[in-house]
C-alpha positions as a LaTeX table, in Angstrom:
\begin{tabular}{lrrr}
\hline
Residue & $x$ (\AA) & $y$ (\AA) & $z$ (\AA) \\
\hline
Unk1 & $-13.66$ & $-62.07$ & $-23.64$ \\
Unk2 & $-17.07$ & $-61.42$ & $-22.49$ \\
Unk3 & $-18.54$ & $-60.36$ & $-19.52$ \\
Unk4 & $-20.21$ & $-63.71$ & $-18.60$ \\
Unk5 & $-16.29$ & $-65.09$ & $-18.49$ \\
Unk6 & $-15.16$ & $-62.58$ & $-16.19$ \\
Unk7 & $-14.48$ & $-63.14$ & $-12.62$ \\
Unk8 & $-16.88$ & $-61.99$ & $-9.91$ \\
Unk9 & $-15.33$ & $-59.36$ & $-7.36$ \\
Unk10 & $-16.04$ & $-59.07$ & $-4.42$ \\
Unk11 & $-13.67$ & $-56.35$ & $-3.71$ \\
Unk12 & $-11.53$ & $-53.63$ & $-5.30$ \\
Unk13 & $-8.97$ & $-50.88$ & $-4.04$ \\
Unk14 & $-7.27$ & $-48.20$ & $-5.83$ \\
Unk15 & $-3.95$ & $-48.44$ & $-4.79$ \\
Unk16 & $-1.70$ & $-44.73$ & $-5.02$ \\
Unk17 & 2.16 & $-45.70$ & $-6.06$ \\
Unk18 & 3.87 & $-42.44$ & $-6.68$ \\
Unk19 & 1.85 & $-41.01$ & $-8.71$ \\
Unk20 & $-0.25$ & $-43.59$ & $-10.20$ \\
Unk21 & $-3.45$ & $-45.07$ & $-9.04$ \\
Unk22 & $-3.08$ & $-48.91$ & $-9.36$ \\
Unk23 & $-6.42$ & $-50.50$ & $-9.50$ \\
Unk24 & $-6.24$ & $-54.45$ & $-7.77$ \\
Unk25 & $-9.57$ & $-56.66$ & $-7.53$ \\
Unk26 & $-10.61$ & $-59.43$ & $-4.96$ \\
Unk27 & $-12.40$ & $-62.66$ & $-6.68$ \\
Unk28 & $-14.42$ & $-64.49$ & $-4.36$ \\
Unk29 & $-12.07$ & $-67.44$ & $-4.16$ \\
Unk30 & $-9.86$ & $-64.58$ & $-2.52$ \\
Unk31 & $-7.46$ & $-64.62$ & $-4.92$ \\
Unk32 & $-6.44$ & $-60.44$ & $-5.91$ \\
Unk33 & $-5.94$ & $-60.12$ & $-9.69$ \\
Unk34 & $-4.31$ & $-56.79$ & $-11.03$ \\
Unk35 & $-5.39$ & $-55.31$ & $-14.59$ \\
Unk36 & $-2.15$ & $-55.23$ & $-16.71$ \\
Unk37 & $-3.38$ & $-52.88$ & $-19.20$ \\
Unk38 & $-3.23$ & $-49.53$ & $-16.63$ \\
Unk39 & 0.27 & $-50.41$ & $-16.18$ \\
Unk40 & 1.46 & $-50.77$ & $-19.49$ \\
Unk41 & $-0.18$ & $-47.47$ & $-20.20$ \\
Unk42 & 1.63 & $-45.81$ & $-17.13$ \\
Unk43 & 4.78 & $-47.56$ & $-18.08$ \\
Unk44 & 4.07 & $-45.82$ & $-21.56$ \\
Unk45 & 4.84 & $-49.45$ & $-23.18$ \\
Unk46 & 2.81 & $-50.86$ & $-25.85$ \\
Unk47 & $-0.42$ & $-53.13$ & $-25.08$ \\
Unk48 & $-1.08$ & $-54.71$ & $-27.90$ \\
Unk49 & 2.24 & $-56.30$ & $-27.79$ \\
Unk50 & 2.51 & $-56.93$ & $-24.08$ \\
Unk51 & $-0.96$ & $-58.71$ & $-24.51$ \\
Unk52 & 0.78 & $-60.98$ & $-27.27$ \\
Unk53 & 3.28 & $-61.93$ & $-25.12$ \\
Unk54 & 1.09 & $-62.93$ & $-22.18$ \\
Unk55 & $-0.47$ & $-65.31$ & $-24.88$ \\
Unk56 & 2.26 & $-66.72$ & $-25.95$ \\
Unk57 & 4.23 & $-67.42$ & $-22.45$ \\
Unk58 & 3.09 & $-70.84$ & $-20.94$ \\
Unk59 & 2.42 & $-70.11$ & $-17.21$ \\
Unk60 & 0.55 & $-66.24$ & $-18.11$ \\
Unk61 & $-1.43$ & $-67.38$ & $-20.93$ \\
Unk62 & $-3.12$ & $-69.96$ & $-18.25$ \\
Unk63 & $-3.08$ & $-67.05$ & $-15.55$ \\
Unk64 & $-4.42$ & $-64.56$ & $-17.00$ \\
Unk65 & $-8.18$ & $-63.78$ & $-16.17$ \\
Unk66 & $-10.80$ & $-61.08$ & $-17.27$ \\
Unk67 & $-12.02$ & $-59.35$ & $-14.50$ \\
Unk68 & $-14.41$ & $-56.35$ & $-14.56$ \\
Unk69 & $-13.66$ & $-53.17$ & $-12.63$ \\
Unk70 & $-15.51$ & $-49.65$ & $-11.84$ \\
Unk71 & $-13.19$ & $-46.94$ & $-13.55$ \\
Unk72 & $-13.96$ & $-43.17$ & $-12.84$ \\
Unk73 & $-13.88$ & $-40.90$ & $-15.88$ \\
Unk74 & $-13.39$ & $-37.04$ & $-15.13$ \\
Unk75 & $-15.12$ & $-35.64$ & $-17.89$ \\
Unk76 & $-15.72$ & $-31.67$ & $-18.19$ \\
Unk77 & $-15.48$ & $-31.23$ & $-13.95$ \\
Unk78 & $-17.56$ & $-34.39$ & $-13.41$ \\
Unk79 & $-16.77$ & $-37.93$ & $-12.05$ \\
Unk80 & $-18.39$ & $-40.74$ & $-14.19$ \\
Unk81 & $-18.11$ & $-44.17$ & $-13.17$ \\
Unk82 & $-18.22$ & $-47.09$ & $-15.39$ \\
Unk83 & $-17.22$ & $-50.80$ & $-15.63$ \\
Unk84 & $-15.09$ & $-51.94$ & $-18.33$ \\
Unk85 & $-13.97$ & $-55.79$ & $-18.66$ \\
Unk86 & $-9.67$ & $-55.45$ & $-18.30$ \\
Unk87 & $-7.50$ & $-59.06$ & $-19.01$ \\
Unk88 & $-5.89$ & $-59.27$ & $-15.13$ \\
Unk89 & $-3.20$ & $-61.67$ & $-13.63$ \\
Unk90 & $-2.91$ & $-62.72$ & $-10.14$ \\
Unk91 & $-1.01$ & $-60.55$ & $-8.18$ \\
Unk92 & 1.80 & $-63.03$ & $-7.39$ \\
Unk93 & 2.38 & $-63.57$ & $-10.71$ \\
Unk94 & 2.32 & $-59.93$ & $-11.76$ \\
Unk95 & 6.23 & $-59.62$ & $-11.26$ \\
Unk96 & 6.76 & $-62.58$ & $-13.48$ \\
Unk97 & 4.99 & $-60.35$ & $-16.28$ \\
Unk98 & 6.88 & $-57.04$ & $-14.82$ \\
Unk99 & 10.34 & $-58.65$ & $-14.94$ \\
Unk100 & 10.02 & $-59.60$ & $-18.42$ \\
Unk101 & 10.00 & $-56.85$ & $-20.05$ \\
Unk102 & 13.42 & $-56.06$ & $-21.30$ \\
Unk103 & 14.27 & $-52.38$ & $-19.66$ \\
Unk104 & 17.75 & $-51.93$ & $-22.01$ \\
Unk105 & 14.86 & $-52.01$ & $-25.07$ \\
Unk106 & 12.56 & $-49.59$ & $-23.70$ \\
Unk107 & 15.03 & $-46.88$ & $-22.53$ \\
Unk108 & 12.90 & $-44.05$ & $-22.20$ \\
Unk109 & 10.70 & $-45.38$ & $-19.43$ \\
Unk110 & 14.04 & $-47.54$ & $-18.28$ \\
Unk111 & 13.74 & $-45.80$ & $-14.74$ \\
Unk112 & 10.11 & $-45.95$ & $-14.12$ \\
Unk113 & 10.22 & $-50.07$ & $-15.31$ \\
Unk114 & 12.62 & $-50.61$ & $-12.40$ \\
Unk115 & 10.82 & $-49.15$ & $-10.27$ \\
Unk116 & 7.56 & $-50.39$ & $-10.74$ \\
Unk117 & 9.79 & $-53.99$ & $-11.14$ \\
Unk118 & 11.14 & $-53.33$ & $-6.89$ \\
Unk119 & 8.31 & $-52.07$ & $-5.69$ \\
Unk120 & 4.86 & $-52.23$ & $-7.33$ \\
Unk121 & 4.30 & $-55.61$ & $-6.24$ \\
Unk122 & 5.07 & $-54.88$ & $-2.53$ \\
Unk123 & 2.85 & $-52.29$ & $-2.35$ \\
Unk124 & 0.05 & $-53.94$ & $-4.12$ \\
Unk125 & 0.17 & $-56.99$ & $-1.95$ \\
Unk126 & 0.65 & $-54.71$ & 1.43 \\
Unk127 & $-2.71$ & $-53.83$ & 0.74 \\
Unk128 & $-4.55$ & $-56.93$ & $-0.06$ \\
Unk129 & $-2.84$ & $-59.51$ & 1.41 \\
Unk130 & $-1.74$ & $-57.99$ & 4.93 \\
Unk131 & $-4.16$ & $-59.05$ & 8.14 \\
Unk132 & $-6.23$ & $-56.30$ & 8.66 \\
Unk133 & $-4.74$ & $-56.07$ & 11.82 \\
Unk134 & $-1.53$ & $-55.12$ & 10.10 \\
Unk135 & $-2.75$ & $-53.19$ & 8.17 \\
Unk136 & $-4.46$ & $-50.81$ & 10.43 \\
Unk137 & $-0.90$ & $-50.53$ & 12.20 \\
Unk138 & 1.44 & $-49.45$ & 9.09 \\
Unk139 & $-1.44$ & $-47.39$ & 8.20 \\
Unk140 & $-0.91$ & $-45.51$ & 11.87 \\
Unk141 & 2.66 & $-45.95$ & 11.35 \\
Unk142 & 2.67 & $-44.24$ & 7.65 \\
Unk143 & 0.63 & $-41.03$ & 9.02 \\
Unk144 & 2.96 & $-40.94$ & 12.31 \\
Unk145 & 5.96 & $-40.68$ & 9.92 \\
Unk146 & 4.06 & $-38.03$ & 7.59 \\
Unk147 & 3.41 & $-36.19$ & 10.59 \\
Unk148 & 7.59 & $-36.25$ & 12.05 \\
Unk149 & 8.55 & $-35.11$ & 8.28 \\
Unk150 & 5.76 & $-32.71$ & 8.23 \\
Unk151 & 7.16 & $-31.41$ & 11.17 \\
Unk152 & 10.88 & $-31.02$ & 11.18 \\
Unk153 & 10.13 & $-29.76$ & 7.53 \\
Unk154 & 8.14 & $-26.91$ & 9.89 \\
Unk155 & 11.09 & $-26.62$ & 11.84 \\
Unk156 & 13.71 & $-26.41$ & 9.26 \\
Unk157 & 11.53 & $-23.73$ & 7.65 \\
Unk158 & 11.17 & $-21.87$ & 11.22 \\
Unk159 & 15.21 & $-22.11$ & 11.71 \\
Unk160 & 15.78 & $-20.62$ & 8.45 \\
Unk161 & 13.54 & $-17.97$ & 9.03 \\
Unk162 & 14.75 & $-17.19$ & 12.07 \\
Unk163 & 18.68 & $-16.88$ & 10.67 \\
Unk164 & 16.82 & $-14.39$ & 7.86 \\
Unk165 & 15.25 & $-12.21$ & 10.60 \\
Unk166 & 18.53 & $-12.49$ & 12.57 \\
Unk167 & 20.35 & $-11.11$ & 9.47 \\
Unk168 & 18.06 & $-8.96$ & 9.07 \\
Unk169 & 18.30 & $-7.50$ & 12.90 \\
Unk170 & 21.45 & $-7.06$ & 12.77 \\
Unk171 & 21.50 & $-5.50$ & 9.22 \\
Unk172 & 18.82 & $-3.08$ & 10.82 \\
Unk173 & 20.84 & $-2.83$ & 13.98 \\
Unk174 & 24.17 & $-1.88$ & 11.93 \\
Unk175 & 21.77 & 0.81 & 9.96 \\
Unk176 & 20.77 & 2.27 & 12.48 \\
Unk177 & 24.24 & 2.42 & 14.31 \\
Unk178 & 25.61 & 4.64 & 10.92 \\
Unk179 & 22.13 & 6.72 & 10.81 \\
Unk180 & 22.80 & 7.73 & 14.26 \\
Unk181 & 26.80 & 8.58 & 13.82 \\
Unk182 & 25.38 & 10.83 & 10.73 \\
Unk183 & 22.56 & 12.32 & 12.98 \\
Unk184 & 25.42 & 13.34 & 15.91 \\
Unk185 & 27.46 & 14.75 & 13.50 \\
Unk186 & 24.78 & 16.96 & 11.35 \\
Unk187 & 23.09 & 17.90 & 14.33 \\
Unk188 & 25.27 & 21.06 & 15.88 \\
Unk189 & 23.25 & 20.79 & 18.65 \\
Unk190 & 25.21 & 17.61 & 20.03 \\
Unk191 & 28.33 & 17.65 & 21.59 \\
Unk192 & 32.00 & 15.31 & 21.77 \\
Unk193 & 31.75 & 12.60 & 23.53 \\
Unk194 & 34.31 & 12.46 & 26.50 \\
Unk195 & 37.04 & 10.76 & 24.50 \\
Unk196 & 37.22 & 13.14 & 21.89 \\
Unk197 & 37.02 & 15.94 & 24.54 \\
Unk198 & 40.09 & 14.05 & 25.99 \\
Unk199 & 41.85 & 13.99 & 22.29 \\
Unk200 & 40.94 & 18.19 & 22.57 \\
Unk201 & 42.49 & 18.46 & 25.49 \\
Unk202 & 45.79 & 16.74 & 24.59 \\
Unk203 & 45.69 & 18.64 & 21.54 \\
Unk204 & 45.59 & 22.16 & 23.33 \\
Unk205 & 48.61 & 20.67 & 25.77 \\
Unk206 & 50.70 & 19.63 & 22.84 \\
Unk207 & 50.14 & 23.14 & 21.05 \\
Unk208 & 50.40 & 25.10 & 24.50 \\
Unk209 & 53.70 & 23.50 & 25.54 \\
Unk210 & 53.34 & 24.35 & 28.76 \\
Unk211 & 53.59 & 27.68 & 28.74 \\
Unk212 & 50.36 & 29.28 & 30.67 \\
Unk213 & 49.97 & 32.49 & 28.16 \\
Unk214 & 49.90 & 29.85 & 25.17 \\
Unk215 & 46.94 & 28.00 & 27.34 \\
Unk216 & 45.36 & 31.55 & 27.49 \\
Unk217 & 45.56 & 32.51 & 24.05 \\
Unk218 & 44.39 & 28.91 & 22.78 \\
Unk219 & 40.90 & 28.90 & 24.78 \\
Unk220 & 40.81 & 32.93 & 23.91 \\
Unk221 & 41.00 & 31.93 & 20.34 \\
Unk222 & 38.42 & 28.56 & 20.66 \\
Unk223 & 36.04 & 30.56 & 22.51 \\
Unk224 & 36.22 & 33.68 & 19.57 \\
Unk225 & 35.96 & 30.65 & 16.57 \\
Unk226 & 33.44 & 28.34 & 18.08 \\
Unk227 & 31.93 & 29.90 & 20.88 \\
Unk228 & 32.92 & 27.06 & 23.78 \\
Unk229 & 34.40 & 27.43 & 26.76 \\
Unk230 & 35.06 & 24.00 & 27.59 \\
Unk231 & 36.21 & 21.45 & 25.65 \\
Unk232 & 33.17 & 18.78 & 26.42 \\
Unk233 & 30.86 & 21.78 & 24.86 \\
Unk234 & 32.28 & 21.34 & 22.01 \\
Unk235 & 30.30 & 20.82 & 18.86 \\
Unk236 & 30.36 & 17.14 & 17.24 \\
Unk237 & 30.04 & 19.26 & 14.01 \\
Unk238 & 32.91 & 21.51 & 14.70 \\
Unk239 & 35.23 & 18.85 & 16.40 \\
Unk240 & 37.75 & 18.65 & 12.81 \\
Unk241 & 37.89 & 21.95 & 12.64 \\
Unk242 & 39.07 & 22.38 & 16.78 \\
Unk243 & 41.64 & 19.45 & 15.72 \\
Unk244 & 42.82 & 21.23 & 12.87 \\
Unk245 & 42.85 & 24.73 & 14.36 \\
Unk246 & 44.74 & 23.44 & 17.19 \\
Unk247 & 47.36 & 21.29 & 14.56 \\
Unk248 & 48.23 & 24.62 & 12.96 \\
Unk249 & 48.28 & 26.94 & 16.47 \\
Unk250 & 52.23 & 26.73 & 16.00 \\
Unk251 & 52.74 & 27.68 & 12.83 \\
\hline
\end{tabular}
């Protein structure tokens, strides 16, 4: 076909579906044809035999209109426009082509056929045949719901970052805890605490038996191996040893 047989457009829209930008054209009776070849090619199916069988079928071969439409080339880092004539049907026909194409004979692509066979259509017509009025609203309604899943994916992010850190805390905290045990215990500086003062002193009673010369002779003997004259002064270094000294007082 030639350009003087193509259609005059008044209007076109690239349309994004996943990731393919559907191009759809506005005739100035109003009627929106869609260029089947771009499809076919994102489909991955064969033209030249898809534009055979539009020829042959009854209703498409008296349907199907040439229509010329502004492609942009990215060539090298720059954007060249240009018009090439494209063979289009009418987009309420365009399922009629979509559905028959056999998706058990095309099995690589048999996925991306079914979708384009549910949905394409929908989305082409949502944005050429909805009131502008409509329009403008699921257009407000699209970005609100981008924003709430922009956002609780924010959130969801934040919460798991915050159990991390609170792992981490307490991974720190429980560091910290066993630096500090090994500190008090290298440090001979640092004395029992007043349980294991109480664990000295039961010690002392148990070797002592009572017996008031035995008491003597104990704290004679502490103060002579570890220099205390109390048990809370003590040395957190030297508290095994006072619990072993005092173990073997009765042998």
């Amino acid at each position: 076909m030639s350009d003087e047989n193509a259609l005059v457009l008044v209007e076109q829209r690239t349309v994004l579906f996943y990731d393919d930008e559907l191009v759809a054209v506005k005739v100035e009776d109003g009627t929106v044809y869609v260029p089947v070849r771009p499809i076919c090619d994102y489909l991955g199916i064969a033209w030249p035999a898809q534009f055979q069988r539009i020829q042959r079928d009854p209703v498409l071969s008296r349907l199907v209109m040439s229509v010329i439409v502004t492609i942009t080339d990215i060539e090298e880092g720059s954007r060249r426009p240009h018009t090439s004539e494209m063979l289009a049907l009418p987009i309420n026909y365009l399922n009629g082509w979509l559905f028959g194409i056999n998706a058990s004979r095309v099995e690589e692509v048999r996925e991306r056929l079914i979708q384009y066979q549910l949905e394409c259509y929908q989305i082409l017509a949502d944005a050429f045949l909805m009131p502008a009025s409509s329009s403008a609203l699921m257009q407000v309604r699209d970005m609100g719901m981008a924003i709430v899943r922009l956002a609780e994916e924010q959130m969801a992010m934040e919460q798991r970052l915050n159990i991390r850190l609170d792992k981490a805390a307490s991974v720190v905290g429980d560091l910290r805890r066993r630096m500090g045990n090994v500190e008090r215990r290298l440090q001979p500086g640092n004395r029992i605490t007043e349980e294991q003062a109480s664990e000295v002193k039961s010690a002392v009673a148990a070797a002592a038996k009572t017996n008031s010369a035995t008491y003597q002779a104990i704290f004679a003997e502490l103060h002579r191996r570890f220099g205390v004259t109390s048990y809370k002064n003590i040395r957190i270094d030297a508290y095994e040893a006072v619990l072993e000294f005092l173990e073997e007082w009765p042998q």
